[in-house]
C-alpha positions in Angstrom: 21.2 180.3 118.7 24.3 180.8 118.5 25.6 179.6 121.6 23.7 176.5 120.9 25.9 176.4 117.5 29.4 176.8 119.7 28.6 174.2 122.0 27.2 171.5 119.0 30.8 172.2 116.5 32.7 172.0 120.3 31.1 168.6 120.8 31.5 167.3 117.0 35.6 168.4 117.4 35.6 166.8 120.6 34.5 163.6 119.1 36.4 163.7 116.2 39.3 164.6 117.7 39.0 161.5 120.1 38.4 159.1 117.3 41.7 160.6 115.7 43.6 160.1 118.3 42.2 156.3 119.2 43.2 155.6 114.9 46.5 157.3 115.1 47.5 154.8 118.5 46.0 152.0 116.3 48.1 152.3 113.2 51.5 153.7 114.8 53.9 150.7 114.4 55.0 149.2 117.5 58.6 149.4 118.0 61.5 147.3 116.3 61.4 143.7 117.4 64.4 141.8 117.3 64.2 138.2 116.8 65.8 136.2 120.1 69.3 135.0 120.2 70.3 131.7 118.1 72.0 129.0 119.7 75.0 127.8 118.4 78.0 125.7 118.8 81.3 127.7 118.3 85.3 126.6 117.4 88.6 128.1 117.2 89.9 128.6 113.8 93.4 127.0 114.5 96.9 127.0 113.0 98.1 123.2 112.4 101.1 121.0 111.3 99.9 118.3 109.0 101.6 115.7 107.3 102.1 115.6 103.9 100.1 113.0 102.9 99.2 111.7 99.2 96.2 110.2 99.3 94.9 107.8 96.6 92.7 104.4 95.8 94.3 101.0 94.2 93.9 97.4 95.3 96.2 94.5 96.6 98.1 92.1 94.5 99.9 89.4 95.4 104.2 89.4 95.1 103.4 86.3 92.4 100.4 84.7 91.6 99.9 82.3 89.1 97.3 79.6 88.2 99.2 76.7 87.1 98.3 74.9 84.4 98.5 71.2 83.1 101.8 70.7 81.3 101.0 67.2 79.6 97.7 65.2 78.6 96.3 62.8 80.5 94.5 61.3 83.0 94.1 62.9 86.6 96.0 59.5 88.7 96.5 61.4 92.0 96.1 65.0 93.5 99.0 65.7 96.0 97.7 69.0 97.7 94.7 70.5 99.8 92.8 73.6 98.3 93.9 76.5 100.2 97.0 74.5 101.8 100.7 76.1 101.8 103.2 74.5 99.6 107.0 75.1 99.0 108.6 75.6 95.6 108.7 72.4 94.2 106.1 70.1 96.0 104.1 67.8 93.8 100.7 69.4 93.4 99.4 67.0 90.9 100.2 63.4 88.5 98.9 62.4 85.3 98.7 58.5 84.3 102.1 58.1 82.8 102.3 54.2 82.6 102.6 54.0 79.0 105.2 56.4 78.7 107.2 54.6 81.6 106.5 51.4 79.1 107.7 53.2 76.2 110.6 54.4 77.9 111.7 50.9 79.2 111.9 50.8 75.4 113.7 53.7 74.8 116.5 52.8 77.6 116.8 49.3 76.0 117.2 50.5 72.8 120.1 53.4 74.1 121.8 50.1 76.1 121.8 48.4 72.7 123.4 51.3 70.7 125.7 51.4 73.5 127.1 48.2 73.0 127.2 48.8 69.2 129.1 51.7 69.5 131.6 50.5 71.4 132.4 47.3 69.5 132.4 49.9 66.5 134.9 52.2 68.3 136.8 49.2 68.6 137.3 48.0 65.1 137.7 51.8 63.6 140.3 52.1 66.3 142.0 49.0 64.0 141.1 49.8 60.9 138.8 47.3 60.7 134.9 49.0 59.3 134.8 52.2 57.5 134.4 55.7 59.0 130.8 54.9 57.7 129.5 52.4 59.8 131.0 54.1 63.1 129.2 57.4 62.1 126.0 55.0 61.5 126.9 53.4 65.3 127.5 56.6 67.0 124.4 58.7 65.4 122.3 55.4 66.6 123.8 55.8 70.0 122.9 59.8 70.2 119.2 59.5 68.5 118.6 56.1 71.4 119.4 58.6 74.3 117.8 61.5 73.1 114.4 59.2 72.3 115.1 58.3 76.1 115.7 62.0 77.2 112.7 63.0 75.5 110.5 60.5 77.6 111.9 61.0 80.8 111.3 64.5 80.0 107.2 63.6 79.3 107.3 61.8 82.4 108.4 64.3 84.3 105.9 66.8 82.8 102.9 64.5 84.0 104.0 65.5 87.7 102.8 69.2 88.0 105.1 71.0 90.5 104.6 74.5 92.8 106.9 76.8 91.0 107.2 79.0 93.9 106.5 79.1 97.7 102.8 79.9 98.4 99.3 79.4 99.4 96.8 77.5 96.8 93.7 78.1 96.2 90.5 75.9 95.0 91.4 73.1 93.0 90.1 73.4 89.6 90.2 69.3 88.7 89.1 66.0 90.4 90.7 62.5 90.2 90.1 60.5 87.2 89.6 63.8 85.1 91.6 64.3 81.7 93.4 67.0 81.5 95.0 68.7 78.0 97.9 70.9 77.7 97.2 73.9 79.7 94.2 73.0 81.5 94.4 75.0 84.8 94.5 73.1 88.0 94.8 75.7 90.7 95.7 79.2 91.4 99.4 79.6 93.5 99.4 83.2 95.4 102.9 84.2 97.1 101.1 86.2 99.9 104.4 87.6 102.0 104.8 90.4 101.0 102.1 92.1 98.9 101.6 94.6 97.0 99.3 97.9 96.8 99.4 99.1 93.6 97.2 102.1 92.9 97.4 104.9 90.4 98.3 108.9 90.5 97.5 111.8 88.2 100.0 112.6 86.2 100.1 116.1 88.6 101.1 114.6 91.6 103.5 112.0 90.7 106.4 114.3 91.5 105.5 114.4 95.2 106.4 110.7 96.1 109.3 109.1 95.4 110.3 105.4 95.8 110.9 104.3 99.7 108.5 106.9 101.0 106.5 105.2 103.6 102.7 104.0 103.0 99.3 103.6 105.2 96.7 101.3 103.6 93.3 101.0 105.0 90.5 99.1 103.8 86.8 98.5 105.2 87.5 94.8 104.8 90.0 95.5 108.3 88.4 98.1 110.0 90.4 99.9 112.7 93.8 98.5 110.8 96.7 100.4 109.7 99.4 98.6 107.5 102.4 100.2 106.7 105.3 99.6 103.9 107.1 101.3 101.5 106.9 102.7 97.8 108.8 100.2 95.7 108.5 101.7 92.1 106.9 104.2 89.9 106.1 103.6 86.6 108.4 105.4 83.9 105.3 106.3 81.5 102.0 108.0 82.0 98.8 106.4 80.9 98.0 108.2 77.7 94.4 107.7 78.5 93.9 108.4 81.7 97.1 110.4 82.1 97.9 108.9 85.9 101.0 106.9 86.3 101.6 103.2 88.6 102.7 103.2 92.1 103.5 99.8 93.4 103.9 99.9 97.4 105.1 96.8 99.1 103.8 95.8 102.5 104.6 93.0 105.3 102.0 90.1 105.6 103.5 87.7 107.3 100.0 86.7 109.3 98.2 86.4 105.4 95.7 88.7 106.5 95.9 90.5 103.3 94.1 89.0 100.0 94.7 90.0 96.5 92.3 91.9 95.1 91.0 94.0 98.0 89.9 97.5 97.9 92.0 99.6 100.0 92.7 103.0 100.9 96.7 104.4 100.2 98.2 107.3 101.8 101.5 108.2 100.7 103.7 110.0 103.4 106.0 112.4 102.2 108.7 114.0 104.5 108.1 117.2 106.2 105.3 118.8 107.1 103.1 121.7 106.2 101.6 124.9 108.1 97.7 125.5 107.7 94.6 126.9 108.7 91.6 124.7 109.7 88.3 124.7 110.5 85.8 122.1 111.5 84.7 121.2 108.3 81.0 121.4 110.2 81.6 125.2 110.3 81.2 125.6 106.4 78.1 126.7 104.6 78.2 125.0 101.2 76.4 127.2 98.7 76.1 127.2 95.2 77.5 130.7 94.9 80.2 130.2 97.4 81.3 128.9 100.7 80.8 130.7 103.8 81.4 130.5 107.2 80.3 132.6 110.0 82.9 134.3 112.8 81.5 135.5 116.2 82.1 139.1 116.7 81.1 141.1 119.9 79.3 143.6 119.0 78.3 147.0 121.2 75.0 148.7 121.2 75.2 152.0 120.3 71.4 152.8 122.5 72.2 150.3 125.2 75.6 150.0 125.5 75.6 146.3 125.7 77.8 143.8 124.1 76.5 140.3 122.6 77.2 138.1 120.2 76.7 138.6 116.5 77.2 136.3 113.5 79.5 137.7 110.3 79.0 136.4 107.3 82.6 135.1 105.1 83.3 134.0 101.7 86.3 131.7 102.7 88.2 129.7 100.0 88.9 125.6 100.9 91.5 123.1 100.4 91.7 119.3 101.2 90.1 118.1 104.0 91.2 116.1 106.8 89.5 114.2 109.7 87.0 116.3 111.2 89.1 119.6 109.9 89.0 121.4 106.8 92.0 123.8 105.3 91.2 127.5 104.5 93.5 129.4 102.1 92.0 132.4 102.9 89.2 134.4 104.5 89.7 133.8 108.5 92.5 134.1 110.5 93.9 131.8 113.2 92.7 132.1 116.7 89.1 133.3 115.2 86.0 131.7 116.5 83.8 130.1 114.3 80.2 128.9 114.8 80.2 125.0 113.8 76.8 124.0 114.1 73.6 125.5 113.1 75.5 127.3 110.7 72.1 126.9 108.1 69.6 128.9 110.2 72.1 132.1 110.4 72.4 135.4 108.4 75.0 138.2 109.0 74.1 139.8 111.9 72.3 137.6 113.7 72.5 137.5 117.5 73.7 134.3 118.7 73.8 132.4 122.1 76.9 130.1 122.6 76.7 126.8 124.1 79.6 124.4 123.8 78.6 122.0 126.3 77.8 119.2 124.3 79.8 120.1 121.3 81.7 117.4 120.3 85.9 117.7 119.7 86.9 117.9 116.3 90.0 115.6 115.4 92.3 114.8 112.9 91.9 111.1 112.7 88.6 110.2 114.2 87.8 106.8 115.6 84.4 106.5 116.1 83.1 104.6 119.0 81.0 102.3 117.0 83.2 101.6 114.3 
């Protein structure tokens, strides 16, 4: 019996032991797994020389600009000039019917002939004594009011002939013949083109970095793939109380009139020298709400395997302006430091990464883009 007993308990430990064992194999954890290698892009953090460069928005204006109006009253007789034509300083743009101020100044001219004649046969008898002082004041103050009545309608006559006031290019004609025109009606706008102006504004900050005669590049997306260069030609003295920025007019060539006024363009203001920093493809950066990151490539060794591979560390890294494909970094990497510049979202610190720069494209300061 109790044999029989030995043998039964040997069997129920036997089978309890092997269901122990088959559970303990099923819930041991399998080893660590570590996720597979990221692939990545990767650039050299590198030390540059960049210009100092003042960079700002403002719009063209033209060197004068006017739209010139109708000096006299009357009607439209005959319109000497071609919308959008160039006309010198003093070409007839426009003439008003002046026939009865021509008549009137037949008149006039008459009348001055007349008081001519008087006043010299009255110079002649005062000279013997022969009217009173009276009646050759009377002669000669007849004589003076006859030519200024004259004077005063050539001078009307004259103002019925609307002339350029400057060398320029005009625009659409405002008036058609047979039209009447008052005092000041406009009749077309006059724009001096060569040379023009960029005029754009600074805050009241930076105004001490430029000075007048530092040299200018305008761009604007009205002329892509165009550079124009000129000069700063003045600073304003006073500072927008309002917007506390001060005007910079910059003066550039346009002998070809390829410039308008009022375009947008871009202004960069070149100031001598140049200054040492630290970029980064600006890809590189991790824009987060609680700070930008970047992440270096370190080789790190394992301390089981021995091996070596690649592993992302994580950096706060504090920017300045940007520039082309490149970003500045005042701090947090060092020059000659390899970055990872694409992909940069999908890492952590630590990660392992796989490196792959044979499609990466090369960063540059000013990029032209193929298809621009």
């Amino acid at each position: 019996m109790l044999k029989k007993l030995g043998f039964a308990l040997c069997g129920l430990f036997l089978v309890f032991g092997t269901i122990f064992l088959i559970k303990k194999k099923q819930f041991t954890p399998p080893p660590p797994y570590e996720m597979p290698p990221e692939s990545v892009t990767t650039g050299v953090v590198q030390a540059q020389e960049w210009e100092r460069v003042v960079a700002a928005v403002g719009s063209l204006r033209a060197d004068q600009g006017v739209t010139v109006p109708s000096e006299g009253q009357g009607t439209v007789k005959r319109i000497a000039f071609e919308s959008g034509a160039r006309v010198q300083a003093g070409d007839v743009l426009l003439e008003l019917d002046s026939e009865v101020e021509r008549a009137q100044l037949n008149s006039a001219q008459a009348r001055a002939e007349l008081t001519q004649i008087n006043l010299n046969r009255a110079r002649e008898l005062w000279d013997r004594q022969a009217i009173s002082k009276s009646d050759f004041d009377s002669a000669e103050a007849a004589f003076k009011q006859a030519t200024a009545d004259a004077r005063s309608l050539e001078a009307t006559i004259a103002k019925k002939a609307m002339r350029a006031p400057f060398t320029g290019r005009t625009g659409i004609r405002l008036v058609s013949l047979g039209q009447f025109l008052d005092r000041g009606n406009p009749i077309v706008t006059l724009q001096a083109l060569d040379p023009i102006h960029a005029d754009f504004s600074l805050p009241q900050q930076r105004v001490a970095e430029i000075k007048a005669g530092y040299d200018v590049r305008v761009t604007l997306d009205a002329k892509p793939g165009r550079v124009f260069t000129g000069k700063i030609t003045a600073i304003s003295p006073e500072i927008d109380s309002t917007t506390r920025t001060a005007r910079v007019e910059s003066t550039l060539s346009n002998a070809d009139e390829e410039l308008t006024p009022g375009m947008f363009v871009n202004v960069e203001v070149i100031a001598p020298g140049k200054t040492a920093v630290v970029a980064i493809p600006s890809t590189a950066v991790y824009y987060q709400a609680f700070g930008d990151t970047v992440f270096v490539v370190k080789d790190v060794r394992d301390e089981k395997t021995g091996q070596v591979a690649k592993r992302a560390e994580q950096r706060f890294v504090k920017l300045g302006e940007a520039r082309g494909d490149f970003v500045r970094v005042l701090s947090g990497v060092k020059a000659g430091e390899e970055v990872v510049t694409s992909g940069v979202f999908k890492l952590s610190n630590g990660t392992k990464l796989f490196v792959d720069n044979s499609l990466a494209p090369k960063p540059e300061l000013a990029p032209k883009p193929k298809n621009s």
